[in-house]
C-alpha positions as semicolon CSV with decimal commas, in nm:
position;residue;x (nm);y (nm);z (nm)
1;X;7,241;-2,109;-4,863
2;X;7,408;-2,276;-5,160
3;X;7,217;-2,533;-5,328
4;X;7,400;-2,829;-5,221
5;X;7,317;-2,733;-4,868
6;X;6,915;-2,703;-5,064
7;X;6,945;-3,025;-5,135
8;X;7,043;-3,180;-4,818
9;X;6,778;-3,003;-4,655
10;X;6,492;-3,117;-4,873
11;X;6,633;-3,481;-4,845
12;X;6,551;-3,455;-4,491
13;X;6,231;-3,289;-4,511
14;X;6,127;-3,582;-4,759
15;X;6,297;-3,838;-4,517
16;X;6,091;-3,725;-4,241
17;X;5,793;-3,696;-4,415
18;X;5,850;-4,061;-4,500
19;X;5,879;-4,187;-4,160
20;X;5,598;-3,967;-4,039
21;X;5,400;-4,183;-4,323
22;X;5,572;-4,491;-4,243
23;X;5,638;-4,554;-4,590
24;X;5,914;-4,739;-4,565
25;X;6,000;-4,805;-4,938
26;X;6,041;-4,421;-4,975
27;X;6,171;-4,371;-4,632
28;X;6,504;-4,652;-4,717
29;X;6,536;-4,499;-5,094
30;X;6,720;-4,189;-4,902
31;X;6,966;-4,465;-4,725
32;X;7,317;-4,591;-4,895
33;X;7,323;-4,957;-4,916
34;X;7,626;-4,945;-4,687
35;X;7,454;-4,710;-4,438
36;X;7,554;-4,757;-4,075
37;X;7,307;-4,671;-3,863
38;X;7,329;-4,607;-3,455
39;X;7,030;-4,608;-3,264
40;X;6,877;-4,596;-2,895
41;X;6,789;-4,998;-2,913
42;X;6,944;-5,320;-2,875
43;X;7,217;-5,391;-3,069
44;X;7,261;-5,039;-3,100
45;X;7,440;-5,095;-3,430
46;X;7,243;-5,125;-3,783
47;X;7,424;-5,199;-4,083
48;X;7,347;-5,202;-4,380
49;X;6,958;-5,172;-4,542
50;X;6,853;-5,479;-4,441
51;X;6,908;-5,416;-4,112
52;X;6,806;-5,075;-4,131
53;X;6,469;-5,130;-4,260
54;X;6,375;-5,393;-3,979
55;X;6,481;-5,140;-3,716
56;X;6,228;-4,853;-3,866
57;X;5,984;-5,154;-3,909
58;X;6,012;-5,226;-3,539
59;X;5,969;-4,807;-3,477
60;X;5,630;-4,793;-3,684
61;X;5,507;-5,091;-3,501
62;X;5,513;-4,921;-3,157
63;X;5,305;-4,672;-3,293
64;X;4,898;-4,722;-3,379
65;X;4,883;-4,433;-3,632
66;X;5,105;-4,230;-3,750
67;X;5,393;-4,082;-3,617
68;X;5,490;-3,677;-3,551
69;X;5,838;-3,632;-3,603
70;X;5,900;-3,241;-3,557
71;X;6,309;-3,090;-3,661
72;X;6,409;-2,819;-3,457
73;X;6,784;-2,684;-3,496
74;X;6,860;-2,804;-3,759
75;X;7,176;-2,774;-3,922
76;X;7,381;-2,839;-4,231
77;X;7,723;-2,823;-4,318
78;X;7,824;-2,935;-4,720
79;X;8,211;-3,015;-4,870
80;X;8,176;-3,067;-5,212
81;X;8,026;-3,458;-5,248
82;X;8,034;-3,474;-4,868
83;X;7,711;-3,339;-4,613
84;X;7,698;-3,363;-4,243
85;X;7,369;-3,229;-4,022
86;X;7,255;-3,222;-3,659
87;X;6,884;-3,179;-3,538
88;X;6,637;-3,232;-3,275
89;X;6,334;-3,414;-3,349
90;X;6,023;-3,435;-3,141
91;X;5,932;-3,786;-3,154
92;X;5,530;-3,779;-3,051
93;X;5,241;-4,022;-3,138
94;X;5,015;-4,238;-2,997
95;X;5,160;-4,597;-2,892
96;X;5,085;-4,883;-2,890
97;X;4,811;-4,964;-2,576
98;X;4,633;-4,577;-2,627
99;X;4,964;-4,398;-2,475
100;X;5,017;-4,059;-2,571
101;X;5,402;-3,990;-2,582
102;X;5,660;-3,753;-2,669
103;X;6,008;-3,766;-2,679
104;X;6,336;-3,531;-2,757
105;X;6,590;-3,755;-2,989
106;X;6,945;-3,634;-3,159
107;X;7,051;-3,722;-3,481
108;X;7,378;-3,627;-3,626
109;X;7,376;-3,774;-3,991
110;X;7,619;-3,770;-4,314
111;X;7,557;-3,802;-4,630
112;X;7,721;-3,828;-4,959
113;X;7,659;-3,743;-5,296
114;X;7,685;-4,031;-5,566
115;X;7,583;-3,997;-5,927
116;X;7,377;-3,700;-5,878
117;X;7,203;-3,773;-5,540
118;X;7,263;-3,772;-5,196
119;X;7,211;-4,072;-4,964
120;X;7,227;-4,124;-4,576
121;X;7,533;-4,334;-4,506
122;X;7,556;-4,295;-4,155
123;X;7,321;-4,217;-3,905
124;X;7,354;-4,185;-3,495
125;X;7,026;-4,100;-3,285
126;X;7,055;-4,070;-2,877
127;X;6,835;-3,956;-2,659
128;X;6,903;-3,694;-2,363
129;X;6,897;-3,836;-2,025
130;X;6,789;-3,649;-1,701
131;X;7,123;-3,661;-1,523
132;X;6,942;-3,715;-1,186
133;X;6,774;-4,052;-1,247
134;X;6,952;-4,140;-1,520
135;X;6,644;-4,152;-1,703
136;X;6,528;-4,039;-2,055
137;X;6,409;-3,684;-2,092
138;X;6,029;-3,669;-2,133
139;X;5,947;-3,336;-2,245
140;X;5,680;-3,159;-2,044
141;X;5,444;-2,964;-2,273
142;X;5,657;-3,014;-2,566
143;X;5,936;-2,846;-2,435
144;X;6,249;-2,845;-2,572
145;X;6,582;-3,011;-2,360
146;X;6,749;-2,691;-2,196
């Protein structure tokens, strides 16, 4: 692993760490002011910080503590000032209301390096569906999606 590739993968560990925290301040310092950011939730589009930030705000809020965000297969690919990874995280917690939950989300993110650091400057999270119903996967037991 060359350290470019290093660094990408300890701006993720700190970005996760973040949101696990919900610090948001520290969490949005790893995002480019012109991120673009696609999520599971209405409007499904985020651009920009601004927008960005509320959206994460919105995700902390559903949780009462805070949140588990566990990256399995993760991977990273570098090009000189230009980063690209993929990963599962295990989005678990308890919710708002007492609910315990768990659920499997994607991310495919790029990033760029700009005066020495890398930032986020796009972002796209989905979740797998159960084919059948059309539904969201719910992991039994943790399990990852076959």
């Amino acid at each position: 692993m060359d350290t470019n590739e290093s660094e990408v993968r300890d701006l993720i560990r700190r970005r996760c760490e973040a949101a696990q925290a919900k610090d948001i301040d520290r969490l949005m310092s790893y995002y480019s002011p012109g991120i673009v950011y696609f999520d599971v939730v209405p409007p499904l589009r985020f651009t920009g910080t601004a927008e960005v930030r509320a959206n994460f705000l919105r995700w902390f809020a559903g949780y009462e503590g805070l949140i588990s965000l566990d990256t399995h297969d993760l991977t990273v690919a570098v090009h000189g000032d230009l980063a690209v990874a993929s990963m599962l995280h295990l989005d678990s917690g308890t919710r708002k209301g007492g609910l315990q939950s768990a659920i499997w989300v994607r991310e495919t993110s790029w990033y760029q390096r700009s005066n020495g650091a890398w930032l986020v400057t796009h972002e796209h999270i989905s979740v797998p569906i159960d084919p059948a119903s059309l539904r969201a996967w719910i992991p039994a037991d943790k399990d990852q999606p076959a």
